[in-house]
mmJSON file of the N, C-alpha and C atoms, coordinates in Angstrom:
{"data_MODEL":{"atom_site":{
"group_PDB":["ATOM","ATOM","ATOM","ATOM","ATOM","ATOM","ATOM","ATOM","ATOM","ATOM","ATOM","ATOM","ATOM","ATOM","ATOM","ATOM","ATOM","ATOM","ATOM","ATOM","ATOM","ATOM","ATOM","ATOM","ATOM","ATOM","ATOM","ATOM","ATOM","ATOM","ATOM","ATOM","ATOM","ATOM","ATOM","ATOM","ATOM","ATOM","ATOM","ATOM","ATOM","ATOM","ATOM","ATOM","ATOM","ATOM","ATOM","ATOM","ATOM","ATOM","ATOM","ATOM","ATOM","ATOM","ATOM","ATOM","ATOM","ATOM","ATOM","ATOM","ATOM","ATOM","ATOM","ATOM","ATOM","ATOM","ATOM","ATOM","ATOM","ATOM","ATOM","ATOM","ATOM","ATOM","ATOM","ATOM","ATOM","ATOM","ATOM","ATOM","ATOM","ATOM","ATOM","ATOM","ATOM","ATOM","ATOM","ATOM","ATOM","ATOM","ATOM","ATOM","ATOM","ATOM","ATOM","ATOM","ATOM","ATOM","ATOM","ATOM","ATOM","ATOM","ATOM","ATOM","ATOM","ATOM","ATOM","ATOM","ATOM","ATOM","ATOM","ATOM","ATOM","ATOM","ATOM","ATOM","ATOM","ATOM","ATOM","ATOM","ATOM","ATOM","ATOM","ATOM","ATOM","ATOM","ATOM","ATOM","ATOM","ATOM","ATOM","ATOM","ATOM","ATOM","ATOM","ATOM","ATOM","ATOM","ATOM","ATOM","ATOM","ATOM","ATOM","ATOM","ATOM","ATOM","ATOM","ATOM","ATOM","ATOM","ATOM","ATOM","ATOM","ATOM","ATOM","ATOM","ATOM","ATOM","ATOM","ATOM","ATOM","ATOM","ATOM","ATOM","ATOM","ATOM","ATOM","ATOM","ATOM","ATOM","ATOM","ATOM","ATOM","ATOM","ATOM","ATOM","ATOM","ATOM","ATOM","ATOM","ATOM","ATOM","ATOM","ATOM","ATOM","ATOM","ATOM","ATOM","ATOM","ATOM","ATOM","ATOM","ATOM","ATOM","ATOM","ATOM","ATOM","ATOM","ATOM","ATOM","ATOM","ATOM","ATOM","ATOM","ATOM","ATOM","ATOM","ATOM","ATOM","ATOM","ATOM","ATOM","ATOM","ATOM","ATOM","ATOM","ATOM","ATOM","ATOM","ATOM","ATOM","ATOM","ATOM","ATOM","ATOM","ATOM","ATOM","ATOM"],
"id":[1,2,3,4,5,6,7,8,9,10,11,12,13,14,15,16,17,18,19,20,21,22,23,24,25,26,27,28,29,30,31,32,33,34,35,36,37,38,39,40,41,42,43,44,45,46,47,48,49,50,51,52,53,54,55,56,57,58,59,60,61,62,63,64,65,66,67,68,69,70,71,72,73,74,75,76,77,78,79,80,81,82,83,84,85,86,87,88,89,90,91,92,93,94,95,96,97,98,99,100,101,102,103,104,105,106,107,108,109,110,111,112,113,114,115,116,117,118,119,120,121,122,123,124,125,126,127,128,129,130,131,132,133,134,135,136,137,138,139,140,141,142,143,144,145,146,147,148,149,150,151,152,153,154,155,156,157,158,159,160,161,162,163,164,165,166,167,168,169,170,171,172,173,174,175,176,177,178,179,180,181,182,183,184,185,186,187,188,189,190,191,192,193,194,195,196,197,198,199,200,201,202,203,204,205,206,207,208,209,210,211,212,213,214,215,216,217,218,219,220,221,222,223,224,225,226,227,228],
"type_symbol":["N","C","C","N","C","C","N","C","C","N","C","C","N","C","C","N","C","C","N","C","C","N","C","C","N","C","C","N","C","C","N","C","C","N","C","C","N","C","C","N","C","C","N","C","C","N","C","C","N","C","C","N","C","C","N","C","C","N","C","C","N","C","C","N","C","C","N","C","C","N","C","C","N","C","C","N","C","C","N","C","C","N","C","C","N","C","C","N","C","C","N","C","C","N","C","C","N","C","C","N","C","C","N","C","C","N","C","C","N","C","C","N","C","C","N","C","C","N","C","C","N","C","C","N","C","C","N","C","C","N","C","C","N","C","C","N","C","C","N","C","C","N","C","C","N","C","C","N","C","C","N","C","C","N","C","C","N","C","C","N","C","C","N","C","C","N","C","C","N","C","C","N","C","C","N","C","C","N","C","C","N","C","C","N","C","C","N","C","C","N","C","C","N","C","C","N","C","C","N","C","C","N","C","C","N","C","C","N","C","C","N","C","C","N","C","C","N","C","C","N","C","C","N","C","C","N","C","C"],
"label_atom_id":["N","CA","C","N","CA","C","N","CA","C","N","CA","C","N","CA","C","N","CA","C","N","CA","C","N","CA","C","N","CA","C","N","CA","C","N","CA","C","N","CA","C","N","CA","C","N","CA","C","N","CA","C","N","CA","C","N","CA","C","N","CA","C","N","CA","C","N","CA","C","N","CA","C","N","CA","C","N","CA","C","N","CA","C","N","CA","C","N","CA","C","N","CA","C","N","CA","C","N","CA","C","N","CA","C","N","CA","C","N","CA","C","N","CA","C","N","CA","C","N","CA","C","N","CA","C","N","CA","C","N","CA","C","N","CA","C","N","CA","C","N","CA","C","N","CA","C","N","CA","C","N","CA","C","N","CA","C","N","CA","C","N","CA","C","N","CA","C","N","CA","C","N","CA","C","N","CA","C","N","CA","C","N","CA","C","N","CA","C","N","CA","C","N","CA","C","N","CA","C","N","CA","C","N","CA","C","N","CA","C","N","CA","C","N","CA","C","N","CA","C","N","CA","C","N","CA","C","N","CA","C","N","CA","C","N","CA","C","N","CA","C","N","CA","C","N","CA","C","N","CA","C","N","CA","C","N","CA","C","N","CA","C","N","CA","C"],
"label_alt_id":[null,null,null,null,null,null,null,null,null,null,null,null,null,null,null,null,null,null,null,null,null,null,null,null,null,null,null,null,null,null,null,null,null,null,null,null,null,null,null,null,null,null,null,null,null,null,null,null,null,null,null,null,null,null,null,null,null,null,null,null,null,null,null,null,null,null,null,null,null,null,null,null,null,null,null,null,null,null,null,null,null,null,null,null,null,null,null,null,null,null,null,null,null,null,null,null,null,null,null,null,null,null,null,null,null,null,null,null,null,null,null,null,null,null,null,null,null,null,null,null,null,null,null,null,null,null,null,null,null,null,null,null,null,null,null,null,null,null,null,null,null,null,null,null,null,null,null,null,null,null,null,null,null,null,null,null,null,null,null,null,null,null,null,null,null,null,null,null,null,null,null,null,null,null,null,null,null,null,null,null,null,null,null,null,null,null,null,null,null,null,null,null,null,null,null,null,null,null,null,null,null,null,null,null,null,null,null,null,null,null,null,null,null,null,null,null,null,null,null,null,null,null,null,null,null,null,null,null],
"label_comp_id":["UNK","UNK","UNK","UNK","UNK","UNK","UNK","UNK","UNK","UNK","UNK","UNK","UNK","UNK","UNK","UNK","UNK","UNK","UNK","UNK","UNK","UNK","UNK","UNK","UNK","UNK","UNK","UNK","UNK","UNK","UNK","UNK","UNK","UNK","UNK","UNK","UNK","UNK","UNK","UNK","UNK","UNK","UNK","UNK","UNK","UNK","UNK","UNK","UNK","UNK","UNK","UNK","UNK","UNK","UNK","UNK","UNK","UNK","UNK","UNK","UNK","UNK","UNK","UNK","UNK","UNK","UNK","UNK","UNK","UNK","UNK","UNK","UNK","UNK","UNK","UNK","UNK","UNK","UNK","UNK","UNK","UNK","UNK","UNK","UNK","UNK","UNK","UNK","UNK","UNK","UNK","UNK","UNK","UNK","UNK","UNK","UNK","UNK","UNK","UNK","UNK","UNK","UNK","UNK","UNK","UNK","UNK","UNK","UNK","UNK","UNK","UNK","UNK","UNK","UNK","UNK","UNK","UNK","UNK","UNK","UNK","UNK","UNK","UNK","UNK","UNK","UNK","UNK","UNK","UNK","UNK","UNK","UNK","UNK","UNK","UNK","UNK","UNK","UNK","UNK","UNK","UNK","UNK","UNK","UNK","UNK","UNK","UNK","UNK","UNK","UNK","UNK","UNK","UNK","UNK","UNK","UNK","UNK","UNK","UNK","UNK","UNK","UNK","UNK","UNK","UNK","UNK","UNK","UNK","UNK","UNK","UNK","UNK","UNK","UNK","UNK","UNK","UNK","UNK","UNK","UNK","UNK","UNK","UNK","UNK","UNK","UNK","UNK","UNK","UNK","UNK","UNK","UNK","UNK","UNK","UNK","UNK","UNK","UNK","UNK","UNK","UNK","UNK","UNK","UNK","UNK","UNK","UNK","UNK","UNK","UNK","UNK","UNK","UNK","UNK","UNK","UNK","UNK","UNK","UNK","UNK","UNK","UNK","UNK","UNK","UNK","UNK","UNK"],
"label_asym_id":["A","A","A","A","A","A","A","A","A","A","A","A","A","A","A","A","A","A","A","A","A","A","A","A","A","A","A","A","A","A","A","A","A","A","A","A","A","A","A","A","A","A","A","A","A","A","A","A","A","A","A","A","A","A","A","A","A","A","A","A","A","A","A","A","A","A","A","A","A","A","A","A","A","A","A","A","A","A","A","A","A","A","A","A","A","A","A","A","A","A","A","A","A","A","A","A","A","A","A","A","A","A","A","A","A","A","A","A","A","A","A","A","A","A","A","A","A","A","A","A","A","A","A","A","A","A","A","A","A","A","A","A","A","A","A","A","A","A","A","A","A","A","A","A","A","A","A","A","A","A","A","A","A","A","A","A","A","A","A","A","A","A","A","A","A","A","A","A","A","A","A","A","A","A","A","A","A","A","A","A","A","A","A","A","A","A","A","A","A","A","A","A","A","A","A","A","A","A","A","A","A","A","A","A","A","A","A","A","A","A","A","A","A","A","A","A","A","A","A","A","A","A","A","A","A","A","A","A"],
"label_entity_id":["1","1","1","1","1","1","1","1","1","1","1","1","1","1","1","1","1","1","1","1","1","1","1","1","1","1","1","1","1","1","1","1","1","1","1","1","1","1","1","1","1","1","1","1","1","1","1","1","1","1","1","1","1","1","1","1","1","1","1","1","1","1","1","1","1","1","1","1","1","1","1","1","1","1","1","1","1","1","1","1","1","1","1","1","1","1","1","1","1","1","1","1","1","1","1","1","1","1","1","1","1","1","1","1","1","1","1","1","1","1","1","1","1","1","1","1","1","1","1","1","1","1","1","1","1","1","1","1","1","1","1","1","1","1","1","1","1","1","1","1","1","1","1","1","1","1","1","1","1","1","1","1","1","1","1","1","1","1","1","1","1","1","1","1","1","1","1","1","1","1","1","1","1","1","1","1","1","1","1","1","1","1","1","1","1","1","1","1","1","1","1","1","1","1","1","1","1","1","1","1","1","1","1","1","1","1","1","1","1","1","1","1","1","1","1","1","1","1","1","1","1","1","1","1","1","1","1","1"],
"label_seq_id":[1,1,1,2,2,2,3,3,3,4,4,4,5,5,5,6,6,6,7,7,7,8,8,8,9,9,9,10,10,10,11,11,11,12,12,12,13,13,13,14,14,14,15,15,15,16,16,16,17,17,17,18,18,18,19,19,19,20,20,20,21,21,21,22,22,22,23,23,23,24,24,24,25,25,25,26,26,26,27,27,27,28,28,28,29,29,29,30,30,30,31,31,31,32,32,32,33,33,33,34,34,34,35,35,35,36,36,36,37,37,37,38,38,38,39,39,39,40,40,40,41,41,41,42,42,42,43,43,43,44,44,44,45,45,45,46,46,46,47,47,47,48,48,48,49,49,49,50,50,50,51,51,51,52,52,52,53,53,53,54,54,54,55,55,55,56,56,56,57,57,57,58,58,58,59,59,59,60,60,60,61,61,61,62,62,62,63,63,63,64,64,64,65,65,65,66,66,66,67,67,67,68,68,68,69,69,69,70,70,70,71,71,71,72,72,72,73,73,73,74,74,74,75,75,75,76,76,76],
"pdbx_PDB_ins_code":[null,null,null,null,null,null,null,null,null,null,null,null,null,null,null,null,null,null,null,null,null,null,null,null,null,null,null,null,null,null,null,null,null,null,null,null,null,null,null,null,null,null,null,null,null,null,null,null,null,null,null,null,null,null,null,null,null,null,null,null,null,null,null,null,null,null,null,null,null,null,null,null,null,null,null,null,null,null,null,null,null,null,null,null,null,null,null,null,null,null,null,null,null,null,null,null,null,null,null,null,null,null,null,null,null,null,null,null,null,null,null,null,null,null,null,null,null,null,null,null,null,null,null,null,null,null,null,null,null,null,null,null,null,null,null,null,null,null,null,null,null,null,null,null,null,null,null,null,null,null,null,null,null,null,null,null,null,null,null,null,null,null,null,null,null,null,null,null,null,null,null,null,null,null,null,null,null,null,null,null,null,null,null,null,null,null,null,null,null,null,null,null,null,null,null,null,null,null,null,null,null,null,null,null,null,null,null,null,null,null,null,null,null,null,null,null,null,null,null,null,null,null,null,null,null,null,null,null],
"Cartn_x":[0.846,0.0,0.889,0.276,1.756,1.085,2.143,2.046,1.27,1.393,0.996,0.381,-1.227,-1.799,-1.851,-1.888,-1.154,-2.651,-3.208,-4.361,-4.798,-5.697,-5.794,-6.734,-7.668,-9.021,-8.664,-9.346,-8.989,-10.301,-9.919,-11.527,-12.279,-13.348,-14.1,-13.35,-14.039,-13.5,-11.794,-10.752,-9.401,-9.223,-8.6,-8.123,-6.731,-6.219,-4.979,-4.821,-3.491,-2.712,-2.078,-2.025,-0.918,-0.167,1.056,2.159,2.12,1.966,2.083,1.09,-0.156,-1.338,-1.591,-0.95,-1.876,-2.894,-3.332,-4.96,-5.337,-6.762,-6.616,-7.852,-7.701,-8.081,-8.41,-9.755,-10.208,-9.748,-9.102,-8.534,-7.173,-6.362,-4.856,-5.268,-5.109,-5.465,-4.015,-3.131,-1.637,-0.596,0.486,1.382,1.688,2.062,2.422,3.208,4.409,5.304,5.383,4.132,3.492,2.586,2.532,0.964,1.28,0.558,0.608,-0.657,-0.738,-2.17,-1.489,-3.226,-4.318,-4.782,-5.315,-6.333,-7.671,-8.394,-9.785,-10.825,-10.547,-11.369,-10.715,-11.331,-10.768,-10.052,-10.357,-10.022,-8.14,-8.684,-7.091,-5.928,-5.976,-5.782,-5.332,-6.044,-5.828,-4.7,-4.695,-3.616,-2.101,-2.447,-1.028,0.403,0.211,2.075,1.721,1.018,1.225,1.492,1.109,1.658,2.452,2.731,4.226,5.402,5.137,6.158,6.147,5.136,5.074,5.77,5.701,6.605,7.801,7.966,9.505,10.61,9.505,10.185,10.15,9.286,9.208,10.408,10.701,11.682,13.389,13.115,14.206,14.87,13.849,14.137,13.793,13.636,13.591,15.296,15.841,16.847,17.087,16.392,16.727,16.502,15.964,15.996,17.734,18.544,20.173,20.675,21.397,22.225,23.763,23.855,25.645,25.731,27.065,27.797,28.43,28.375,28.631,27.751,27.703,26.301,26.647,25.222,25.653,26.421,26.681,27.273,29.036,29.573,31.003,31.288,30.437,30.73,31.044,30.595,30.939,32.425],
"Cartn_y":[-1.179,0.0,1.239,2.131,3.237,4.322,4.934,5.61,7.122,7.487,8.787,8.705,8.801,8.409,10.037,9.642,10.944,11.271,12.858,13.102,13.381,13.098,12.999,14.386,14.36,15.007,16.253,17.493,18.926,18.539,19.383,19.941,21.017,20.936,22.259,24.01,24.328,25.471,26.083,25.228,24.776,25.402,26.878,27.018,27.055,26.937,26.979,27.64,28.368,28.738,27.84,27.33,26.167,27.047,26.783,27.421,26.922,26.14,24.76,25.77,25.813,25.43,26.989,28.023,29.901,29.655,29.192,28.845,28.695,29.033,28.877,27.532,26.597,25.176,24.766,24.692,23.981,22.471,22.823,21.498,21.438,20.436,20.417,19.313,19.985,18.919,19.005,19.675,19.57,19.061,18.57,18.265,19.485,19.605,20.656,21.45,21.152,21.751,22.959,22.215,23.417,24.23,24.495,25.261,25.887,27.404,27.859,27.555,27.834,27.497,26.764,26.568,27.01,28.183,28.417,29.744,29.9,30.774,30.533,30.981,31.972,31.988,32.156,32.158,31.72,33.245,34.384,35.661,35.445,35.071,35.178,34.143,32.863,32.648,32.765,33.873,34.321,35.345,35.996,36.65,36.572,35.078,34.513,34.918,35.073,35.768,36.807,38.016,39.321,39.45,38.602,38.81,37.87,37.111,36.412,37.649,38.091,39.731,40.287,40.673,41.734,41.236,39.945,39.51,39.218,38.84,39.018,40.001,41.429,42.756,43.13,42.909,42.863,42.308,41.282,40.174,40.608,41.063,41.524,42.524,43.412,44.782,44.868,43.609,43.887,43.635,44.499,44.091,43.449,42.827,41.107,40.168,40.662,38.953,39.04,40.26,39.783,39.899,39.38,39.105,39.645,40.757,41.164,41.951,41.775,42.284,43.667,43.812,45.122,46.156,47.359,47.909,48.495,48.279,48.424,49.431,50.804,51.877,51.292,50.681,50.335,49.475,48.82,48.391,49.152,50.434,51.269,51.581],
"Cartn_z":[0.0,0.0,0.0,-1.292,-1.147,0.124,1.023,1.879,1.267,0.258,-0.281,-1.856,-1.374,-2.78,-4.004,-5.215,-6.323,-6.27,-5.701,-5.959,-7.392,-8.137,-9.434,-10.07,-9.089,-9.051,-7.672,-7.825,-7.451,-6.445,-5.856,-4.924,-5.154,-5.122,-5.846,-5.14,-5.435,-4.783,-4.807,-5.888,-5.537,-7.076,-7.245,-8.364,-8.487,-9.702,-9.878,-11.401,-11.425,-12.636,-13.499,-14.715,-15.219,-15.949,-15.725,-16.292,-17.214,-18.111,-19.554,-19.946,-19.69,-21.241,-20.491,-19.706,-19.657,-19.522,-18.543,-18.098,-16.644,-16.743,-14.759,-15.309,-14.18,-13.814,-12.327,-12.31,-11.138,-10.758,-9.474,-8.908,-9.885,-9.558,-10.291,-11.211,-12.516,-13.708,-14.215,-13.939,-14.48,-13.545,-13.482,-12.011,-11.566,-10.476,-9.56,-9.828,-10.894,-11.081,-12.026,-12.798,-13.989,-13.352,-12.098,-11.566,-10.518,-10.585,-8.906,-8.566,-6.961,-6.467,-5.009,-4.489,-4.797,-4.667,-5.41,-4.715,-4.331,-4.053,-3.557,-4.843,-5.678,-6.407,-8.182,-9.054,-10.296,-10.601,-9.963,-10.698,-9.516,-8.351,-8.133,-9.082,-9.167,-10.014,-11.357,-11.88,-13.14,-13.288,-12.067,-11.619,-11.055,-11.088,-10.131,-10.734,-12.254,-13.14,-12.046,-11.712,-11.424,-10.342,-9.195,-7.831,-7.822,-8.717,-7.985,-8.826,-9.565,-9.949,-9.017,-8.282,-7.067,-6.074,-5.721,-4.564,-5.053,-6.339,-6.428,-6.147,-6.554,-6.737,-4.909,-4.558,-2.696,-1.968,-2.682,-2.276,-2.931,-3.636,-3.939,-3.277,-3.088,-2.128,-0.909,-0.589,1.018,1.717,2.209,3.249,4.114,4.524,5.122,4.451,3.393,2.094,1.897,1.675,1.669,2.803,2.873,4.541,3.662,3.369,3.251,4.114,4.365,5.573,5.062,4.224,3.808,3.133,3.216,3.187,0.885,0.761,-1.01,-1.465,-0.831,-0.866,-1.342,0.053,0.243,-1.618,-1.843,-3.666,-4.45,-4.801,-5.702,-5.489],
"occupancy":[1.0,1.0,1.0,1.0,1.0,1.0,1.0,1.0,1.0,1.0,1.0,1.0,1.0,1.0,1.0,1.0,1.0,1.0,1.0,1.0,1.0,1.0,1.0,1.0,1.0,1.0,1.0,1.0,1.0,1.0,1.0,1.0,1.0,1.0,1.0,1.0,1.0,1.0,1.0,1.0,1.0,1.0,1.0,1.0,1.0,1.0,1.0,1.0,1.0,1.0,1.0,1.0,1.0,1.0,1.0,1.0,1.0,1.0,1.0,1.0,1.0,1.0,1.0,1.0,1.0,1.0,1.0,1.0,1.0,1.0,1.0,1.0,1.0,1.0,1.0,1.0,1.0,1.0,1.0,1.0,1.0,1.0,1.0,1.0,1.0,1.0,1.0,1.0,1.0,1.0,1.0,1.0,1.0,1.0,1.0,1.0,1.0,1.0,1.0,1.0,1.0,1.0,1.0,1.0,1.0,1.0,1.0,1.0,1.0,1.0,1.0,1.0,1.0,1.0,1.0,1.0,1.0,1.0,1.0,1.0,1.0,1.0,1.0,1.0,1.0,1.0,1.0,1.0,1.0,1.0,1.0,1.0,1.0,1.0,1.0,1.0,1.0,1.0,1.0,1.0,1.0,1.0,1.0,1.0,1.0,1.0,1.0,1.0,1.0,1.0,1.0,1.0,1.0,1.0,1.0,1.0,1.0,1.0,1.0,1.0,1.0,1.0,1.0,1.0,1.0,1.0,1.0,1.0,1.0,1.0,1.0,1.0,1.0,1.0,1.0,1.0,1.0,1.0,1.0,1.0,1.0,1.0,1.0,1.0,1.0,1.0,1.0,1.0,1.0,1.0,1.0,1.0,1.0,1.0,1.0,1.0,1.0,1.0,1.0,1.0,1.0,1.0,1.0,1.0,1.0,1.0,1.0,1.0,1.0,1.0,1.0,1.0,1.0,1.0,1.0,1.0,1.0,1.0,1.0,1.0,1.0,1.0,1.0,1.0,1.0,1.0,1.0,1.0],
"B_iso_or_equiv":[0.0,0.0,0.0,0.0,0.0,0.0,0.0,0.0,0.0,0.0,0.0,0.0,0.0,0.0,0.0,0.0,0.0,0.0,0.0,0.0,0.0,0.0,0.0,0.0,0.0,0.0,0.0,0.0,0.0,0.0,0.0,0.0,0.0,0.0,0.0,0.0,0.0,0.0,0.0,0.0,0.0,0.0,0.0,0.0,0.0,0.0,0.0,0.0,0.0,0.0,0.0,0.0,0.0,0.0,0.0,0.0,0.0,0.0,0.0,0.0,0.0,0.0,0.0,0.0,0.0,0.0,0.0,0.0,0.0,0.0,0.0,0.0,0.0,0.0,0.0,0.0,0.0,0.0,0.0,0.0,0.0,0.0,0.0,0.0,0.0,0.0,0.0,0.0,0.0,0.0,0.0,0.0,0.0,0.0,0.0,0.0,0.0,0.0,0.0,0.0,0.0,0.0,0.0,0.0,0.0,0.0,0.0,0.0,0.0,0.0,0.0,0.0,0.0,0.0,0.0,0.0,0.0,0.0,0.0,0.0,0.0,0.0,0.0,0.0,0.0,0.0,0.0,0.0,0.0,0.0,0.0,0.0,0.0,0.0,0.0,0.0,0.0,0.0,0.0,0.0,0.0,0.0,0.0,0.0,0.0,0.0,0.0,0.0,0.0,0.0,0.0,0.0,0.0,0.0,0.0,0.0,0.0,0.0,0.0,0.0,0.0,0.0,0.0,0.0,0.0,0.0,0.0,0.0,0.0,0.0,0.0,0.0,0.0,0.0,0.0,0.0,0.0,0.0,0.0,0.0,0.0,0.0,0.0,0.0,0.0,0.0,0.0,0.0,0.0,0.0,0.0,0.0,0.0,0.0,0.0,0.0,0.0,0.0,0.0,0.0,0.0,0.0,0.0,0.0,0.0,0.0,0.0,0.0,0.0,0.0,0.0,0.0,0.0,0.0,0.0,0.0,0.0,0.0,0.0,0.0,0.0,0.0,0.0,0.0,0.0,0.0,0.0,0.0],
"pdbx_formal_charge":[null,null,null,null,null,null,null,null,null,null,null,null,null,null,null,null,null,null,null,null,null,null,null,null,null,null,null,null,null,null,null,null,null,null,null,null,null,null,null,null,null,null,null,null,null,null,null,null,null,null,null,null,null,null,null,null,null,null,null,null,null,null,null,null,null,null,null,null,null,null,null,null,null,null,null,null,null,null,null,null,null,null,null,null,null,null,null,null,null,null,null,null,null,null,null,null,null,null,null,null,null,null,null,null,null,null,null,null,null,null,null,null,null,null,null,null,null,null,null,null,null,null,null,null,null,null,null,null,null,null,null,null,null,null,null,null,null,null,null,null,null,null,null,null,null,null,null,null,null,null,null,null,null,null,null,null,null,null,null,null,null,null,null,null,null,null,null,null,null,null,null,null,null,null,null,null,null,null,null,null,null,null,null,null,null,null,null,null,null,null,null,null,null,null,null,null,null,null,null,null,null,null,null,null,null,null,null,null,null,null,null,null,null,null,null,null,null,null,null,null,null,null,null,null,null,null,null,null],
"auth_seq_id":[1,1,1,2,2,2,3,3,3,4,4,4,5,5,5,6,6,6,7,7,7,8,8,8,9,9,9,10,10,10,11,11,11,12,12,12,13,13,13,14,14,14,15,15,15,16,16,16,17,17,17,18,18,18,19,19,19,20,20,20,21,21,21,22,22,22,23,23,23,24,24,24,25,25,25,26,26,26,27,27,27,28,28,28,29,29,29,30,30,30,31,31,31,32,32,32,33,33,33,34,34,34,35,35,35,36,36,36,37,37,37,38,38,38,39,39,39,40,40,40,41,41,41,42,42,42,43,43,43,44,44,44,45,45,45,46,46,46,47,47,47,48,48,48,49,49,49,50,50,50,51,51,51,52,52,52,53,53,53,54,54,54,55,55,55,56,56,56,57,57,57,58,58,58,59,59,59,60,60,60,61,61,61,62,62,62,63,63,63,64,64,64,65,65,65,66,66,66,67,67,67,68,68,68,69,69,69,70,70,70,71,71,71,72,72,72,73,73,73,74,74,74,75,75,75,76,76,76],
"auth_comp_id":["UNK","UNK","UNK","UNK","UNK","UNK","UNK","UNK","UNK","UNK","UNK","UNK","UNK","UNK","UNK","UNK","UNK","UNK","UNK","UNK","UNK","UNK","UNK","UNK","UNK","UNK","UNK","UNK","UNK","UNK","UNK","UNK","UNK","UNK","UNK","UNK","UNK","UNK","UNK","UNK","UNK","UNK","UNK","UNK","UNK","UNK","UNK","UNK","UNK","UNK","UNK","UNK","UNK","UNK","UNK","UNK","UNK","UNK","UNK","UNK","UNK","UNK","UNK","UNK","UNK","UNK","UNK","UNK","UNK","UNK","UNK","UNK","UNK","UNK","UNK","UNK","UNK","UNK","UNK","UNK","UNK","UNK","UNK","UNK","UNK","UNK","UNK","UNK","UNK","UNK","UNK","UNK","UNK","UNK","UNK","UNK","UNK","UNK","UNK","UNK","UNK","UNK","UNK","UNK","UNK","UNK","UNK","UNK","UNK","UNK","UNK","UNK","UNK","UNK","UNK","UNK","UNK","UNK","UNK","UNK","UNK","UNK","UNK","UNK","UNK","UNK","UNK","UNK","UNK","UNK","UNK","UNK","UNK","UNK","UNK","UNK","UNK","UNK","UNK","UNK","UNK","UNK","UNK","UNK","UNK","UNK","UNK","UNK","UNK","UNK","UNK","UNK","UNK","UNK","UNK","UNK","UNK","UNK","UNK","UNK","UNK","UNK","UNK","UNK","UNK","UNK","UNK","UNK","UNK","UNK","UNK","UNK","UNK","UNK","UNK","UNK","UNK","UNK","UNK","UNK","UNK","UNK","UNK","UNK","UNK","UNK","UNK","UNK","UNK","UNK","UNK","UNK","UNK","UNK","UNK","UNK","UNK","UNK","UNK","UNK","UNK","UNK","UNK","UNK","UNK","UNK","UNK","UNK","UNK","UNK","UNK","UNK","UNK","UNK","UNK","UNK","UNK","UNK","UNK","UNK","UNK","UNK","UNK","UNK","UNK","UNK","UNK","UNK"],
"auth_asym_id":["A","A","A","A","A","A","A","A","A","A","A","A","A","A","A","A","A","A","A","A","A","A","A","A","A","A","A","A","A","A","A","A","A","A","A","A","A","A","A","A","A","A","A","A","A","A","A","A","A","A","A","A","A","A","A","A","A","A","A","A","A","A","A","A","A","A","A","A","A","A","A","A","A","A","A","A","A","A","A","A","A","A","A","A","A","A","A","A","A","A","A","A","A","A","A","A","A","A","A","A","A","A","A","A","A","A","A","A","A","A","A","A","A","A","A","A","A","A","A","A","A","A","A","A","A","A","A","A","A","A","A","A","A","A","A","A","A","A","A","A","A","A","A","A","A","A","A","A","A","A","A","A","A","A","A","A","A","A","A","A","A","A","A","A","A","A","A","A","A","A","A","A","A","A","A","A","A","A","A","A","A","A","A","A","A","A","A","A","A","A","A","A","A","A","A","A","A","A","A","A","A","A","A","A","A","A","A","A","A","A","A","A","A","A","A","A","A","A","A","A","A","A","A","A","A","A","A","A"],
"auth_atom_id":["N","CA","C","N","CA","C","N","CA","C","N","CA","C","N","CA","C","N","CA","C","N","CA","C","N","CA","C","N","CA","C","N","CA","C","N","CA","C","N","CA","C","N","CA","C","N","CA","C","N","CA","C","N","CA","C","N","CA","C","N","CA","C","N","CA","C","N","CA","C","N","CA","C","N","CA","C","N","CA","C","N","CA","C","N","CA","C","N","CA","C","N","CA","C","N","CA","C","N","CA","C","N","CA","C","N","CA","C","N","CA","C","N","CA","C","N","CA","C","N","CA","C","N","CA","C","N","CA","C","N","CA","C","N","CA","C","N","CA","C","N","CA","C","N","CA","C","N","CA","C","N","CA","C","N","CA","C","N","CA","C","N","CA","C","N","CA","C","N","CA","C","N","CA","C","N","CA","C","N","CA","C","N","CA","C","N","CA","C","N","CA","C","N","CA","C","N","CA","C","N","CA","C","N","CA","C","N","CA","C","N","CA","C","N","CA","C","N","CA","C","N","CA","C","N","CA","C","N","CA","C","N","CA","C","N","CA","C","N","CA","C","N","CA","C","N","CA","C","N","CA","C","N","CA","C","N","CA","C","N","CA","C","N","CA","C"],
"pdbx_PDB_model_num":[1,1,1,1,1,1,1,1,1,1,1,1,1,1,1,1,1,1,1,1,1,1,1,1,1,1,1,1,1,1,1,1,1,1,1,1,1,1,1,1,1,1,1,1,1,1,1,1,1,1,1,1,1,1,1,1,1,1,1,1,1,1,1,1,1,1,1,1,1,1,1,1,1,1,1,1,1,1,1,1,1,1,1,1,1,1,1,1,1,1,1,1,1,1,1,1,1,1,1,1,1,1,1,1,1,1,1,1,1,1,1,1,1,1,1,1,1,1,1,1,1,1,1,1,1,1,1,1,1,1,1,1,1,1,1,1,1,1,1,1,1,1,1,1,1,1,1,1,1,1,1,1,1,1,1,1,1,1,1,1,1,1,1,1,1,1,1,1,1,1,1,1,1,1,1,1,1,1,1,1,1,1,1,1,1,1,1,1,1,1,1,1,1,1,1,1,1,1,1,1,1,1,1,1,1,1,1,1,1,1,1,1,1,1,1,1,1,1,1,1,1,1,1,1,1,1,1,1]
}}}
């Protein structure tokens, strides 16, 4: 008996982005690797390229996302 069964079928309410086919999809009809999610409703979803930009650019510029010991100034 395998310890961890491959869910096949989504749960209602369970949207996701597929990176493969630019589409939003109830429940994970693609593997995980092609998809963000979940989300709660299909419009977030549809949105998922745009806030994962926003948190990138968040993430980028936040100062404790880098840990250098030297402050960016001392580079130039």
């Amino acid at each position: 008996m395998a310890l961890f069964k491959k869910r096949t079928v989504g749960k209602p309410g369970e949207w996701y982005y597929c990176l493969e086919h630019k589409k939003v999809e109830e429940g994970p009809e693609c593997p995980a690797k092609d998809r963000f999610g979940p989300y709660t409703t299909p419009e977030e979803a549809r949105h998922a390229m745009e806030t994962a930009q926003e948190r990138n650019l968040e993430w980028e510029n936040d100062p404790k996302w880098h840990d250098r010991s030297t402050p960016p100034e001392a580079d130039a």
